[in-house]
N, C-alpha and C positions, 0 to 999 in steps of 0.2 A: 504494500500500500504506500502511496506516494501523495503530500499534501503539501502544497502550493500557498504561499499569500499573496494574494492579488491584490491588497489595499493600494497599490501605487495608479495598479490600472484602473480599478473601480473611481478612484477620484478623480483620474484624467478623465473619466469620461463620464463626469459628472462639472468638468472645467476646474478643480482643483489642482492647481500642481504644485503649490509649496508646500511645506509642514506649517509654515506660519499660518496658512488661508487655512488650515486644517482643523490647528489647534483654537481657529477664532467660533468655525463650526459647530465644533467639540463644544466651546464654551454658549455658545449662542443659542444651538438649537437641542442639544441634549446637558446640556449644567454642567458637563465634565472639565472640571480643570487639569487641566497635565501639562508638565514641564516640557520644554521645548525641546529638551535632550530624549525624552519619552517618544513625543510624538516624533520625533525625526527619527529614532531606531523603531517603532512602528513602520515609517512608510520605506523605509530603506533596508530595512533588516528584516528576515525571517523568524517571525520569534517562535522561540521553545512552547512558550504555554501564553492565552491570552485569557485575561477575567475575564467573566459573564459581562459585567457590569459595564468595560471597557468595549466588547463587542457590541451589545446592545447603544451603545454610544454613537460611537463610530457607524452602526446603519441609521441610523437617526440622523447625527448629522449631513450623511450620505444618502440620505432615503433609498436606502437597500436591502439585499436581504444577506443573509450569513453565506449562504452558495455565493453572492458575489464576491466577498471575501476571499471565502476558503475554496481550492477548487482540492475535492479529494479524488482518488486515481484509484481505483479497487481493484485494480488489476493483481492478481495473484503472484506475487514473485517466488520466479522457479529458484530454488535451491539444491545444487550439488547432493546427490546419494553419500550419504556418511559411509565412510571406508568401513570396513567389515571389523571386527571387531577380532582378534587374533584369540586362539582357543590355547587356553592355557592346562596341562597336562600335570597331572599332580604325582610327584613317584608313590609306588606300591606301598604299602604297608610291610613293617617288620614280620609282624607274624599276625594270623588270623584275628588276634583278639587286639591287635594295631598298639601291643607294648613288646616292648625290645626287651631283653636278659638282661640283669646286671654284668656289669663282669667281671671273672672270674680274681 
């Protein structure tokens, strides 16, 4: 599975194209304040994990939906056949009841 942030596109083509016009958005039409340093590694950055709270902002101020954002790829990734697994041979036992003689 393969997932994409598209926030740079969705706001081009909505006529946004600084962090600044973004971050005025943000605050204008959804209350979210965030630092300049935030919004710019949002629109330039792929991030690891995004709030709820931060998404639902962002298509608000973008009048969008989350599929504009996020585009996910569910294509199945093939993975390599795991090498076999080598069979390990244990030596015999000393005598039937598997104890050795003391010695003499």
């Amino acid at each position: 599975m393969k997932i994409r942030w598209r926030l740079r596109m969705a706001a081009a083509q909505r006529e946004v194209w600084t962090g600044t016009e973004l971050r005025r958005l943000l605050s204008e039409k959804a209350g979210l304040e965030l630092s300049s340093a935030s919004v710019s590694a949002l629109f330039t950055k792929e991030p690891s994990q995004v709030k709820m709270t931060t998404l639902v902002a962002l298509c608000t101020a973008l009048e969008c939906t989350p599929n504009d954002l996020i585009e996910v790829d569910t294509t199945p990734v093939e993975r390599p056949a795991p090498p076999p697994r080598p069979v390990v041979e244990l030596p015999p036992a000393a005598s039937a009841r598997g104890r050795s003689m003391p010695p003499l």
